[in-house]
RODO-2510 file (C-alpha; in nm, 4 decimals, decimal comma):
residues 221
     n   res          X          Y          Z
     1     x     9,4201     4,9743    12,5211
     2     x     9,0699     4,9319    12,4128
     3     x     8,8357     5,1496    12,2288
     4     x     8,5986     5,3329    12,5414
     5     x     8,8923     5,2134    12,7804
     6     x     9,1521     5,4815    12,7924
     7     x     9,1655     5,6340    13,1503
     8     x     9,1632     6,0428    13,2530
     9     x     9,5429     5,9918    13,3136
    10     x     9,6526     5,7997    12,9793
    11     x     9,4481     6,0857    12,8206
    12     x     9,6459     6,3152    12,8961
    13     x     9,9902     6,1519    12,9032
    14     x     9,9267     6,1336    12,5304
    15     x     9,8765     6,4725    12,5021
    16     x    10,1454     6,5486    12,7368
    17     x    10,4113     6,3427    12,5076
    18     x    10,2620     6,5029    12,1928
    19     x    10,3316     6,8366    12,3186
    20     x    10,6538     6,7696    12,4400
    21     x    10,8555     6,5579    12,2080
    22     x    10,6024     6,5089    11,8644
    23     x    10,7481     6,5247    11,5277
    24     x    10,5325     6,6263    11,2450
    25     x    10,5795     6,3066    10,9603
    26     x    10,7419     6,4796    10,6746
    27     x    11,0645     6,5000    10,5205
    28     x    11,2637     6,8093    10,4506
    29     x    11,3239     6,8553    10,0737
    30     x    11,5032     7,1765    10,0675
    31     x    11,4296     7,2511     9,6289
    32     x    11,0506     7,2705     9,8216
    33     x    11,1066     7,5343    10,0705
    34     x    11,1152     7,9104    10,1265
    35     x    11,2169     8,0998    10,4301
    36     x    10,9853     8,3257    10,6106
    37     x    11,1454     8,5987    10,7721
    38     x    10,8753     8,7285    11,0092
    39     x    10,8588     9,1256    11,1221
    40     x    11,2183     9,1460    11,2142
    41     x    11,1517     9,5145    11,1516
    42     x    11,2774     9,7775    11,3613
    43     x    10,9346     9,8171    11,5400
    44     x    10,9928     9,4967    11,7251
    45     x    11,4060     9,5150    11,6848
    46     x    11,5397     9,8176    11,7276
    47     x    11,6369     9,8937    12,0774
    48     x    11,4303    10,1042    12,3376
    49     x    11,2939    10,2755    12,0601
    50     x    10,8705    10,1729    12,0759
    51     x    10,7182    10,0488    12,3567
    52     x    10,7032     9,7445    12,1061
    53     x    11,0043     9,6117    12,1447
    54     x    11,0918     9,2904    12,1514
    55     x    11,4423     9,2034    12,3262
    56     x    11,5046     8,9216    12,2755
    57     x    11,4388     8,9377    11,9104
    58     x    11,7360     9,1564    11,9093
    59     x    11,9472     8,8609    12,0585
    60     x    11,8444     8,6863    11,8053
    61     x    11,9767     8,8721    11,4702
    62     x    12,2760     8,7002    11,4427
    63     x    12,0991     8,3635    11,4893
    64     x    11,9051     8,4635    11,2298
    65     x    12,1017     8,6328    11,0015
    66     x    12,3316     8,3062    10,9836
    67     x    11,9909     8,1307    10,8598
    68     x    11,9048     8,3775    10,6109
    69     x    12,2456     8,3710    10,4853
    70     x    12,2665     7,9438    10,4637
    71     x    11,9155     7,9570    10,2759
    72     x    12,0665     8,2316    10,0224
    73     x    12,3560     7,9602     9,9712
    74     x    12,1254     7,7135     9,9510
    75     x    11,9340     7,8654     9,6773
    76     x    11,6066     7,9328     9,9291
    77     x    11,3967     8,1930     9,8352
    78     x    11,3957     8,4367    10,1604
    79     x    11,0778     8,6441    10,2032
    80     x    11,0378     8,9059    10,4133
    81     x    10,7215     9,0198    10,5876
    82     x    10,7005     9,3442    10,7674
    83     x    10,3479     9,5037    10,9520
    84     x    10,3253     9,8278    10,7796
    85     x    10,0732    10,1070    10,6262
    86     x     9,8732     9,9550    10,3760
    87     x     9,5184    10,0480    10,1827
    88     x     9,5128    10,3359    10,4491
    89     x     9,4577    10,1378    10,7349
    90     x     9,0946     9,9824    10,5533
    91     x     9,1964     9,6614    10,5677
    92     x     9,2792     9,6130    10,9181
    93     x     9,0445     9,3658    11,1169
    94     x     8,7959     9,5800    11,2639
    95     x     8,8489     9,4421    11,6315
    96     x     9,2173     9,5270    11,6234
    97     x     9,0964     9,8881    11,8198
    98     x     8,9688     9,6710    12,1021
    99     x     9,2421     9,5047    12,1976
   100     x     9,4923     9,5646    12,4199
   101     x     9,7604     9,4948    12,1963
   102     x     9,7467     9,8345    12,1087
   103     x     9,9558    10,0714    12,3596
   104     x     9,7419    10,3679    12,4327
   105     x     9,7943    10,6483    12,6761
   106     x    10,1665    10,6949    12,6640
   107     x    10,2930    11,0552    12,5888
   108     x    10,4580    10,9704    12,2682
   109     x    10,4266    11,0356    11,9474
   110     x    10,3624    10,6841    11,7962
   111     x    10,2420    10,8232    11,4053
   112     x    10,5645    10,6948    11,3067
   113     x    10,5356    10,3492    11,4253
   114     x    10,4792    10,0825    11,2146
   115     x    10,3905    10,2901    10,8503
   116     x    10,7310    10,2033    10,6362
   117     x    10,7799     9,8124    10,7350
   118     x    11,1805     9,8938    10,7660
   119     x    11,3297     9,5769    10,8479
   120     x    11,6166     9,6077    11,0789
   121     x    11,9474     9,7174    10,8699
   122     x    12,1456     9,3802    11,0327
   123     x    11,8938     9,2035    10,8090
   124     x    11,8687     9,3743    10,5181
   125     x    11,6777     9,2280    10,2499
   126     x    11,8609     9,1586     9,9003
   127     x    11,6961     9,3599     9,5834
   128     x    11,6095     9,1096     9,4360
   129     x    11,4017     8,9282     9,7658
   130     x    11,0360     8,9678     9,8646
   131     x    10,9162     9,1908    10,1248
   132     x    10,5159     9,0946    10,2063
   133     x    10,3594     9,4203    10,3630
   134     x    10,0807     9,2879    10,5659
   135     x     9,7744     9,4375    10,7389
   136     x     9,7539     9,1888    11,0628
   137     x     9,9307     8,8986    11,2349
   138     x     9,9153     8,5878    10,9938
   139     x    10,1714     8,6317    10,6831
   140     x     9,8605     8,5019    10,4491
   141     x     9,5565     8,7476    10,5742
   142     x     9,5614     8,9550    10,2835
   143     x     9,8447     8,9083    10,0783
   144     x    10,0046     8,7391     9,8020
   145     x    10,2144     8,4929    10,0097
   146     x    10,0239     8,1805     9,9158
   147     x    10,0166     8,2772     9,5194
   148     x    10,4084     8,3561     9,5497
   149     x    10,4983     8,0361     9,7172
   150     x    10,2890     7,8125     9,4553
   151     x    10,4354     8,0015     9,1767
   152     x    10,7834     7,9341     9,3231
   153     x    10,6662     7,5691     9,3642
   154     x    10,7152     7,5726     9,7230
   155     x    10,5213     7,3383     9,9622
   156     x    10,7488     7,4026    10,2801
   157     x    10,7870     7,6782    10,4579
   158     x    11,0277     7,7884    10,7186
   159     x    10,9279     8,0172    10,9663
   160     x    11,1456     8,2464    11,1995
   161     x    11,0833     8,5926    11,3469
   162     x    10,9206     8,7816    11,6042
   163     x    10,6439     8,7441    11,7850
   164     x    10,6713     8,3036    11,8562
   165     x    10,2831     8,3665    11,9863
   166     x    10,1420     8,6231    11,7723
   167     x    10,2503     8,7048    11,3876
   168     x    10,4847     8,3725    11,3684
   169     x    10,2500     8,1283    11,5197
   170     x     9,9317     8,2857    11,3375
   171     x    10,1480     8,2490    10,9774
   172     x    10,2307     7,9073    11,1102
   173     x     9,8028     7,7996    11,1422
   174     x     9,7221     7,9730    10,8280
   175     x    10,0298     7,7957    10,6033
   176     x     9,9060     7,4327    10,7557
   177     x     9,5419     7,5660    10,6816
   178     x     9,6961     7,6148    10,3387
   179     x     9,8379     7,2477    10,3343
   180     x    10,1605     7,3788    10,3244
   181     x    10,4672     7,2095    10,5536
   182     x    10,6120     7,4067    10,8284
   183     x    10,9112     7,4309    11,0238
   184     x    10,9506     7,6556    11,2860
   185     x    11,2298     7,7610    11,4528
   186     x    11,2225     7,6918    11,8086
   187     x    11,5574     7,9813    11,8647
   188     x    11,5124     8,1922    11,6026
   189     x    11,1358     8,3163    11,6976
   190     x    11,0764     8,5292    12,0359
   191     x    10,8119     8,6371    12,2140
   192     x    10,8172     8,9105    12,5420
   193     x    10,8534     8,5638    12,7985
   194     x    11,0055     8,2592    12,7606
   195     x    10,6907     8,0868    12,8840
   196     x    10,4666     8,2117    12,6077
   197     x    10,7418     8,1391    12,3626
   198     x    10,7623     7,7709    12,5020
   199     x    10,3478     7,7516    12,5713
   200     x    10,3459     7,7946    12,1960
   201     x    10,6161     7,6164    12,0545
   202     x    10,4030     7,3290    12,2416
   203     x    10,0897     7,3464    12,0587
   204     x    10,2386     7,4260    11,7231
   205     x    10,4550     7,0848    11,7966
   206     x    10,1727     6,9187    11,8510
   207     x     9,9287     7,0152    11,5731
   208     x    10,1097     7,2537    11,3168
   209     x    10,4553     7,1504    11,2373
   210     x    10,7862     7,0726    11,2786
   211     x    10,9584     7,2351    11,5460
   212     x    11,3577     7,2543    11,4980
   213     x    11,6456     7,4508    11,6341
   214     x    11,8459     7,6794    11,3844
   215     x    12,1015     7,4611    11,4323
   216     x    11,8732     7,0943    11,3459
   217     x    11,6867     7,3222    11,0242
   218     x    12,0728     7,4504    10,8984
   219     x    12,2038     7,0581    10,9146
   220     x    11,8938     6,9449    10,7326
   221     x    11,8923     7,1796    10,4707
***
């Protein structure tokens, strides 16, 4: 094909294969990576307790759990990240009250939600491992992530968690903004649908990293 010659069609075939079946070009050096545990917390986890909830991030504990525990093996640093109270609420965006995101109108007391960042007991972080309290969706807006991971010498970062389209896929955009390497795990991240999760495992595919089953990121680590 010629420069100024590429139909409409081949246009978007290209696209089309990119989003389907790309593969980011980088090797996995597991000395280089860290484990990012998103929000598993019991906001999102804990059954039919918040409106929050996230079912099939519940499905997905043991999935997970069997991850966390082959990084620990593996000498991985696991870091948690949980949404929680911080600075009093001041350093919130200051469009999070518009959106809909937010459940409103329900008779229920929700002044307990999301103000400890508990993640779920199943997952329990070790004493010794990082838990990132953060004030919005992306694991970097914030916080010390970035400044942890370089100290740590880490330039990959695995990503699992809950939600595939919101907190994991925003962390995923700000650690390639960051010129880190990420994986994400295509099972081990959930959104409410399976065609949001999928819409986004798509674009992340095709512009912000590597997109592996549990199973494909255990066998290369």
């Amino acid at each position: 094909m010629n420069i100024g010659k590429f139909t409409e069609q081949q246009v978007l075939d290209l696209a089309k294969k990119a989003y389907e079946s790309g593969n980011a070009k980088f090797d996995i050096t597991p000395k280089k990576c860290a484990l990012l545990v998103i929000d598993m917390q019991d906001e999102f986890v804990k059954p039919h307790w918040t409106p929050y909830w996230v079912p099939e991030a519940t499905r997905q504990v043991p999935r997970i759990k069997s991850l966390i525990e082959h990084c620990r093996e593996k000498k991985i640093p696991v870091i948690f990240t949980v949404y929680s109270k911080t600075h009093n609420y001041l350093d919130r965006p200051k469009t999070l009250p518009l959106m809909p995101i937010r459940i409103l109108g329900m008779e229920i007391d929700q002044s307990s939600f999301f103000v400890k960042g508990q993640v779920w007991h199943e997952l329990a972080p070790k004493e010794d491992e990082i838990i990132i309290h953060k004030p919005s969706y992306g694991a970097f807006y914030d916080t010390p992530l970035e400044t942890i991971l370089k100290t740590l010498e880490k330039d990959t970062v695995i990503i699992c968690g809950t939600l595939t389209n919101y907190c994991c896929g925003t962390t995923a955009r700000q650690a390639y903004e960051r010129s880190f390497k990420v994986i994400f795990g295509s099972d081990v991240t959930s959104a409410h649908f399976k065609d949001l999760h999928e819409a986004e495992l798509k674009v992340l595919r095709r512009g912000f990293a590597k997109v592996l089953s549990s199973g494909e990121i255990i066998k290369r680590l």
